[in-house]
N, C-alpha and C positions, 0 to 999 in steps of 0.2 A: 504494500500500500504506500502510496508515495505522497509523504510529505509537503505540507504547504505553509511560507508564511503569513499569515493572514493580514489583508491591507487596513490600516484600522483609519484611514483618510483618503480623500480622496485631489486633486486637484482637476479646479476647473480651469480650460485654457480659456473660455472667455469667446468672442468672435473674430474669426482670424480677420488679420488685415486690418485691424483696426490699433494699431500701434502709434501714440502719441494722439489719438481720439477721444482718450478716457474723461477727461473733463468737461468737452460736447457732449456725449455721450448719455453721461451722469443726469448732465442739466435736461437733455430729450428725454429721457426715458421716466428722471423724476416728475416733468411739467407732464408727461401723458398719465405715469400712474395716479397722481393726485388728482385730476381731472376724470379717472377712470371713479375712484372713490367716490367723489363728489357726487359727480353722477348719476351714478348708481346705487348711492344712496339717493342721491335726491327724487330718484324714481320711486324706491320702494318707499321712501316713507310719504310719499304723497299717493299711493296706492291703498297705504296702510292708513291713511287717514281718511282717503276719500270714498265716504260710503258707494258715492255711484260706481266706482270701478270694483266694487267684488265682488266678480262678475270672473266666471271661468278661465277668460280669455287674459284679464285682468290680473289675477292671481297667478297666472305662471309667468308673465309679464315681470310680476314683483321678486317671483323664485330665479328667473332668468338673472335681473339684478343684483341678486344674494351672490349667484355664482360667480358672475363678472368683476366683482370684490373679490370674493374671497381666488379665484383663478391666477389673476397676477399675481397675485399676495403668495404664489407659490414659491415665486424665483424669481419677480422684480426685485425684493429687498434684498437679499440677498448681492444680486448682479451687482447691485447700484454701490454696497459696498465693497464690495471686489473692486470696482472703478476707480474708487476714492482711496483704497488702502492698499500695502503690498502683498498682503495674503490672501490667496485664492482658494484657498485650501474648504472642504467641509469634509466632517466625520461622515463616516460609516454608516450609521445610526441616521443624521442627518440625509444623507444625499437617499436611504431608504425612502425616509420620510416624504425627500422630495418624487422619487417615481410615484409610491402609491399618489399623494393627493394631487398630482398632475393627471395620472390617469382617472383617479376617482372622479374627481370633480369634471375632468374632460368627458369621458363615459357619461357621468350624470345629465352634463349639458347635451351630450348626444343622443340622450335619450326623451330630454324636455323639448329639442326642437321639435323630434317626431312626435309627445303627445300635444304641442302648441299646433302643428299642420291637424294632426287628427282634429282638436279642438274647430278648428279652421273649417276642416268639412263637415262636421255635422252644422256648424253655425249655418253656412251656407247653402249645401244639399240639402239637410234636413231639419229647416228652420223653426216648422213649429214644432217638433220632437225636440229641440233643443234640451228645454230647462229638465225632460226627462231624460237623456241620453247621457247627460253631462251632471248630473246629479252630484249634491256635496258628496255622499257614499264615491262614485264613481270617480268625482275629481282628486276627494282624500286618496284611496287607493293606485292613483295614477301618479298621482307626485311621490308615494312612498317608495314606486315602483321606481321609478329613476332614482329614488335616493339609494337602494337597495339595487338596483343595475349598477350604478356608478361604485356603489363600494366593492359587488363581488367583480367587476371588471378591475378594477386598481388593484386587489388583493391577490387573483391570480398572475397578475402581471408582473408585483412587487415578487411574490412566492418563485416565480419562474428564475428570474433574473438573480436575485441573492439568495436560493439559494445554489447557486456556482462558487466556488471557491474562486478569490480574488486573493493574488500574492504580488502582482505588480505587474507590467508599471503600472500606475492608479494616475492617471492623467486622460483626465476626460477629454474631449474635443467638443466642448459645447460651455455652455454659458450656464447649466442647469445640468443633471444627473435625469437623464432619459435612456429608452433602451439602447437604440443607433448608439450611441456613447459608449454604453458600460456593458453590452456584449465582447464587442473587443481584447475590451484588458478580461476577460475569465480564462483563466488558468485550466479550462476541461473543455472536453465539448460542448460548443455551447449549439448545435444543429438544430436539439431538439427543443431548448430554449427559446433559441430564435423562430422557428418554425410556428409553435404555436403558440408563441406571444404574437408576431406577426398575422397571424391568423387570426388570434382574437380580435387584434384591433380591427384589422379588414374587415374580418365578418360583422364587426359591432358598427362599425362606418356604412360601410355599403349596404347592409340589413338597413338602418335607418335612414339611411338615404335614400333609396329603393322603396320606403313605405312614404316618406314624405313626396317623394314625384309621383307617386300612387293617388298621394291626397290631394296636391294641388294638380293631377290630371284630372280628374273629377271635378274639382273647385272651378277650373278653366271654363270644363263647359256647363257648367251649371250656370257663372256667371255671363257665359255670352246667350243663353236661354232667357234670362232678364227681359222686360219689352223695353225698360227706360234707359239711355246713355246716362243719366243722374243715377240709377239703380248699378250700372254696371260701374261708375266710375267710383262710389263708394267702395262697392265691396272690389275691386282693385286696391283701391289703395287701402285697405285693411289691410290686404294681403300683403301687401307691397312691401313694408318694414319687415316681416318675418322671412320674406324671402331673400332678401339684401343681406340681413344676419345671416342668414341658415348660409351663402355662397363664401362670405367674409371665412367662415366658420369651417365650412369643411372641404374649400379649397385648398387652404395651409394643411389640413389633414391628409387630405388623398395625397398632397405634393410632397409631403414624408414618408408616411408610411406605405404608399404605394407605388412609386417610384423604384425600377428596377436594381439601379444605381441609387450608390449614396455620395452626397458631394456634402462638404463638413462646412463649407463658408454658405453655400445656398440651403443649408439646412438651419443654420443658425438665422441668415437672415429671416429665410420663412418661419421662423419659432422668435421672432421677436415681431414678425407682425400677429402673430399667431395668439402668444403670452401677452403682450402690451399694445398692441394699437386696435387691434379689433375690438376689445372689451372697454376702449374708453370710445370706439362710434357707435356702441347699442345705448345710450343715451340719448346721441342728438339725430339717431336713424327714427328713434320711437316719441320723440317729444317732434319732434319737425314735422313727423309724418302721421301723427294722429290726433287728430281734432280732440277729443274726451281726454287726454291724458295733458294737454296743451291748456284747456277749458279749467281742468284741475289744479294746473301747475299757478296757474293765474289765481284762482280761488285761495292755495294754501300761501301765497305771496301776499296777497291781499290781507287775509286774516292774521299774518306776521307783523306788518307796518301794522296794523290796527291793532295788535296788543301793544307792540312797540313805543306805539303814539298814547296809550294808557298806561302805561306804566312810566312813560315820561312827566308826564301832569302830575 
């Protein structure tokens, strides 16, 4: 049986070619995450406040935003002091931490976009079966399900990947501990590893992708079945924000994990639009483009100067 010394760190090389960067870099990445935050907070708690919007559609609206926080929050923080300091290093322990809740929360989001499209065709197709199809029972069990998809996806993913014995080198080639990364440096075969970690993700990507063009092929012609252009151009632009996120979203996906070839500079670029610039534009994709949520956004601003202006007196 052949001995291994176990790596109990790891280093992150960061994204290549970006040498003497680091302080552009920092100040990009910090001005998108805090405006990611903001955001996304400022979505859900005016979702959370505003009784018209709890409302199916509405509600995972607010969950979409929870994740958009908590998703960069994986390995922005992180990156940005990497940038700032000379140590690149994360433990063992750590960079675990970081695959699972990359994939947990990635998984999770992968699987809210498809119940948000589902949501989407019964609104549309089966408008007055709505409030029975969509039911709080049905809604509750559908958000646990993503929550409960996203963890056992992160969980067999993390399981797969450590457990490989890892003895060196421990230099990752990315900004973040993912698998493209940390297959590599395993010390065994890692075939079976890669095999069906890559697989899961595939099949988790493309299953949910494959059911969301399923929903909005349906949604298409339902909406051009309408008699009114006023009729067809609302429910378009309902649609229209959730389809914008859904390509943002599993374009960077399919361009990673599905890509025959792996290139380490175009894989970081694609996982910094991926980790930090898409999650701070489902903000002004879903305030811009939706009247009710824009309507609210006014109303919980309104009612802030107006305690603001009473508590000044």
């Amino acid at each position: 049986m052949q001995n291994y010394t176990s790596v109990t760190e790891f280093t992150l090389l960061g994204i290549p070619n970006t040498e003497g960067l680091e302080n552009m870099l920092f100040v990009l990445f910090l001005a998108f995450y805090l405006f990611t935050l903001l955001g996304n907070l400022l979505i859900f708690l005016t979702i959370l406040v505003s009784s018209n919007l709890h409302t199916p559609m509405y509600v995972f609206l607010g969950n979409l935003s929870v994740f958009d926080i908590f998703f960069p929050s994986v390995s922005s923080p992180k990156m940005m002091l990497y940038l700032m300091g000379p140590s690149r290093t994360i433990s063992y322990q750590g960079c675990a931490c970081q695959l699972f809740f990359y994939h947990f929360l990635g998984g999770t989001e992968c699987f809210l976009y498809t119940v948000m499209a589902y949501d989407r065709f019964v609104a549309i197709c089966h408008p007055l079966r709505y409030t029975v199809i969509m039911s709080h029972r049905v809604r509750t069990g559908l958000m646990l399900g993503t929550w409960l998809g996203g963890c056992l996806h992160g969980s067999i993913l993390t399981f797969l990947v450590f457990k490989l014995p890892f003895c060196g080198p421990n230099e990752v080639d990315n900004f973040f501990c993912d698998i493209p990364g940390l297959l590599p440096l395993a010390c065994a075969d890692t075939s079976l590893a890669q095999t069906v970690s890559f697989t899961n993700v595939d099949v988790v990507t493309l299953t949910c992708f494959f059911l969301i063009l399923t929903s909005y092929g349906h949604i298409v012609i339902s909406i051009l079945k309408i008699g009114t252009s006023a009729g067809r151009r609302r429910a378009f632009s309902t649609c229209s924000a959730h389809l914008i996120s859904i390509f943002l979203f599993y374009g960077p996906v399919m361009l990673i994990y599905l890509r025959p070839a792996s290139s380490p500079w175009l894989d970081s670029v694609i996982q910094v639009l991926n980790n930090i610039v898409t999650p701070s534009l489902n903000p002004l994709i879903y305030t811009l483009r939706n009247k009710d949520v824009k309507l609210a956004l006014r109303q919980v601003f309104t009612q802030v100067v107006h305690i603001s202006g009473i508590e000044r007196r």
